[in-house]
C-alpha positions, -999 to +999 in steps of 0.1 A: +019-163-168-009-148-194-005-117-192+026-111-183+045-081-203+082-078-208+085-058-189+076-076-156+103-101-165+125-072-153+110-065-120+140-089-105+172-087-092+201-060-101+200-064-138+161-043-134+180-018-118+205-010-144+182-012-174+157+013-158+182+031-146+195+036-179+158+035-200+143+066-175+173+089-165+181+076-130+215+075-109+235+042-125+245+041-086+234+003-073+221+023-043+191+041-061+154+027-048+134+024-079+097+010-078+085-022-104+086-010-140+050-003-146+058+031-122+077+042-152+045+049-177+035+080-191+008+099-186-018+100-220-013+126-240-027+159-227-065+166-232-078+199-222-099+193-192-126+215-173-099+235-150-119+227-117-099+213-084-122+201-061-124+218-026-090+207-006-096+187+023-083+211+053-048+197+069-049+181+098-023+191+124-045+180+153-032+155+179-039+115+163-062+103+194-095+089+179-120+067+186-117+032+177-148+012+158-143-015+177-144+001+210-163-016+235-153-050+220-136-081+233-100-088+231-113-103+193-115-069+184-138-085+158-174-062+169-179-033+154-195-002+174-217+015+153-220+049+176-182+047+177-174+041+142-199+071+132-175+095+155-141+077+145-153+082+106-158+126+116-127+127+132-109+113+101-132+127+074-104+153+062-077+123+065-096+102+045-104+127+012-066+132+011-057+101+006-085+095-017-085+119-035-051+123-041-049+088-055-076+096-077-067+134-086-033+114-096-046+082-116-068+104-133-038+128-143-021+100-156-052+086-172-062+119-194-029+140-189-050+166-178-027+193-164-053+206-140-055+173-121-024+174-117-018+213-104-048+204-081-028+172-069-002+193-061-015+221-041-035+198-024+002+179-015+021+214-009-007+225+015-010+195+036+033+192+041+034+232+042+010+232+072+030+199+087-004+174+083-002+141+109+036+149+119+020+151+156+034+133+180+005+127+207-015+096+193-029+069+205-031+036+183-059+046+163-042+075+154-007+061+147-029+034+120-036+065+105-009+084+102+008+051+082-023+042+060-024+082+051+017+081+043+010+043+025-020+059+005-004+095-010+033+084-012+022+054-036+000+074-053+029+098-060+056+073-071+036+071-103+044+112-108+081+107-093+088+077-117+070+088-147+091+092-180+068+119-190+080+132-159+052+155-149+074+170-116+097+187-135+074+221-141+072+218-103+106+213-086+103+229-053+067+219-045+083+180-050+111+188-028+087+207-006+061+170-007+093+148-003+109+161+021+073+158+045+070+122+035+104+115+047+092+134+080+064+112+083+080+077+069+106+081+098+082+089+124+057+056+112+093+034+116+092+053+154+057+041+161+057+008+146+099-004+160+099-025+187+066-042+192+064-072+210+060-103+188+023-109+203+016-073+191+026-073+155-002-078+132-015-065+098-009-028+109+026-030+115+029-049+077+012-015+067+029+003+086+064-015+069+042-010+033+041+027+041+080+033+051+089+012+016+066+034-006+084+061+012+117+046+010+117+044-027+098+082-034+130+095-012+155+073-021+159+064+016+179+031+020+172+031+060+136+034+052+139+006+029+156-019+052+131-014+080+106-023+059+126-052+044+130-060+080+096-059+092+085-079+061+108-108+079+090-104+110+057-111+094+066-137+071+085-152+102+051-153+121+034-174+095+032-214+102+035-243+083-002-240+074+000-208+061-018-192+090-011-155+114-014-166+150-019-128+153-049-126+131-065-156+141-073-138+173-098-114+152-124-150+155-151-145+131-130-119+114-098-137+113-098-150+067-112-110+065-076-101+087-054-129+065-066-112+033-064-079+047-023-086+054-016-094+020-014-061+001+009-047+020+030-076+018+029-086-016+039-051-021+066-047+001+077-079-021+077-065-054+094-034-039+122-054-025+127-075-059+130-042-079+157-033-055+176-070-061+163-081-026+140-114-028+120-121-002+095-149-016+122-176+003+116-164+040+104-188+062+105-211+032+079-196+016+062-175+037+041-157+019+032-182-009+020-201+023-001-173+033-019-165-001-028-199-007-042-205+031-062-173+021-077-184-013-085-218+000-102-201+027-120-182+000-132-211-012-139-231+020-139-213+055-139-247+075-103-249+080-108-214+096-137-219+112-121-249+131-088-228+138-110-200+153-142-218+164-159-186+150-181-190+120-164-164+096-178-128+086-172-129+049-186-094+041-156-071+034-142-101+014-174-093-008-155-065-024-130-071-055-103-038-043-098-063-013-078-084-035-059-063-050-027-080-037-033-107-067-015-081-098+017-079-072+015-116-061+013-133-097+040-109-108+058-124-080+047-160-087+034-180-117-002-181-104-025-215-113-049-210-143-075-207-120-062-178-098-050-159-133-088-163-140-107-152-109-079-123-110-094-116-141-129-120-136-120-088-107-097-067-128-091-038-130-080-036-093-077+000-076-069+007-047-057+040-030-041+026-001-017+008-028-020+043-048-047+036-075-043+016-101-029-019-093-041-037-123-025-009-146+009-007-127+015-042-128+011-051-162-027-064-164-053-054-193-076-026-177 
C-alpha cells in the first residue's frame, strides 16, 4: 500500500504485541490489550499555550429517556422529525460537548503539547466519572445509543493519552485510575444493554455499541470486554450476504447505503483492535467485511443496485461529508486497497472523527 509506514506492518498478530510491549513499557504478559501502533505517538513538544479551558459541559446523571428524531416515522425509521430532533438535540446538548470536546481538548494536546489542554481534558474527565455521568440505568433506546456513542467517543479519544510514550498520565495517576475505572463502569453496562438482541434487532448500534466496549476493553485491559466485542463483531459480519449487503439496514429504504456506510467505522475498528491483539477477523463469513466495504463504495459510485434492493431512491446527503468515511485509514491498514480507493482516501484525508477519537488519518499512519 502507498503510504503504508513500518510500523502498520506490525499491527498483526502476536509478534505486534511483543515488540510494543517491549518498545513502550507494557506488561510482556500475552494477555495485555494494546491498541494499533499509531496510539503509541508522542505528543509535540510542549508549546506554551494561552492557559484557558473552555467552560465544562455539566455531567449528566439524569435518567437516558430522550426523544428520538425519527419519531413519528415508519418502521423505515428513515424520516426525520424536525420538531423532535430540535428537542432530542437539548436533551443531549451537554452529552454531546463531552464527547466533542474531549476528543478535541485531546488531539489538540497531542497536537501542540500544550499542558493546559491537557489539565482541562482531564478535569473535564474527573468531573464527569466523579459525579457518575450516563451510569443510569432507566433508558429507553435512544438513551442506551447514547450512553455507547458517549463511552465509544471519550474512551478512544483517551487511548491516545493511555498509550502515549510521552506518557502524559503519569503527572496524573489517580485522576486516570479515577477515569478508568468509570469507563469500565460504563463499558460493562453498554455489553448489558446491547447482549442478547434478537438477530432481526441487531443493526449498526449494536456494532457501535461492540466499538465502544473494545475501545474500553483495551483503555482497561479488560479481556471480557474484549471478547464481547470480538463476539459481536461475528454477529455482524455473520449478518452480511453474499452481495455484501445488511438485511438489517436495508430496512432504513431511502437511507439504507447512508446505514451500510454508517456500520463501517465501528467495524473496521473493532478489526484493527482485534489484529493488534493477534485475533483476525477479516476471514468471517469469508470475508465479511471486505464484502461489505466494497458493496458500500460501489454504491458510492452507483446507487442502483441499492435502489433496486430497497425500491427507495437513496438519500445521499450525510454521505456528502468526508468524516463519514473515516473507516477507509483502518480498512486499508487492514487490506491492500485498489489505487483508486488509496486515491479518493486521499483526496478526503485527513479524516477526524470523535466518535473514533479524533484523528483517524494521523493514528493510522496517513500524511495529515
Amino acid at each position: 500500500m502507498k503510504r503504508k509506514s513500518n510500523l502498520s506492518k506490525l499491527a498483526s498478530g502476536a509478534l505486534s504485541i511483543a515488540i510494543l510491549s517491549t518498545l513502550y513499557g507494557q506488561s510482556s504478559e500475552a494477555a495485555d490489550l494494546l491498541p494499533p501502533p499509531g496510539y503509541f505517538a508522542a505528543a509535540a513538544t510542549q508549546k506554551a499555550g494561552s492557559g484557558k479551558c473552555p467552560a465544562m459541559p455539566r455531567p449528566y446523571t439524569g435518567t437516558l429517556v430522550f426523544t428520538s428524531k425519527y419519531e413519528g416515522s415508519d418502521s423505515s425509521r428513515s424520516q426525520l422529525n424536525p420538531a423532535a430532533e430540535k428537542k432530542f438535540r437539548a436533551q443531549i446538548a451537554d452529552i454531546t460537548e463531552m464527547e466533542r470536546g474531549t476528543a478535541k481538548l485531546i488531539t489538540e494536546y497531542m497536537r501542540s503539547g500544550d499542558k493546559s489542554d491537557l489539565d482541562c481534558a482531564i478535569d473535564w474527565l474527573s468531573a464527569w466519572a466523579k459525579a457518575g455521568a450516563l451510569e443510569s440505568t432507566a433508558f429507553n433506546h435512544t438513551g442506551k445509543s447514547m450512553r455507547k456513542w458517549a463511552l465509544g467517543s471519550m474512551s478512544s479519544s483517551w487511548l491516545r493519552l493511555k498509550f502515549s510514550s510521552s506518557r502524559p498520565l503519569s503527572a496524573y495517576p489517580q485522576q486516570a485510575r479515577n477515569i478508568e475505572n468509570w469507563f469500565g463502569r460504563l463499558g460493562s453496562q453498554v455489553v448489558s444493554d446491547w447482549s442478547n438482541l434478537p438477530l432481526k434487532q441487531i443493526n449498526n448500534h449494536s456494532y457501535w455499541a461492540a466499538w465502544s466496549v473494545m475501545s474500553t476493553a483495551v483503555v482497561t485491559n479488560r479481556r471480557d470486554l474484549f471478547d464481547w466485542s470480538v463476539k459481536e463483531f461475528k454477529v455482524a459480519a455473520n449478518q452480511v450476504d453474499q452481495n455484501g449487503f445488511l438485511p438489517n439496514e436495508l430496512k432504513r429504504g431511502k437511507r439504507a447505503l447512508s446505514y451500510h456506510n454508517y456500520s463501517l467505522p465501528p467495524l473496521t475498528m473493532i478489526a484493527a483492535f482485534a489484529q493488534a491483539n493477534g485475533v483476525d477477523l477479516r476471514k468471517e463469513n469469508d470475508g465479511a467485511l471486505e464484502r461489505l466495504a466494497n458493496r458500500v463504495m460501489k454504491g458510492v459510485d452507483d446507487q442502483e443496485t441499492f435502489q433496486e434492493k430497497t425500491g427507495k431512491s437513496q438519500n445521499m446527503s450525510d454521505l456528502r461529508e468526508d468524516s463519514k468515511f473515516a473507516w477507509l485509514e483502518p480498512y486499508c491498514v487492514l487490506y491492500q486497497c485498489t489505487a483508486k480507493t488509496r486515491e479518493w482516501k486521499k483526496d478526503m484525508q485527513p479524516f477526524n472523527s470523535y466518535r473514533l477519537g479524533g484523528e483517524v488519518t494521523k493514528v493510522f499512519g496517513g500524511k495529515t
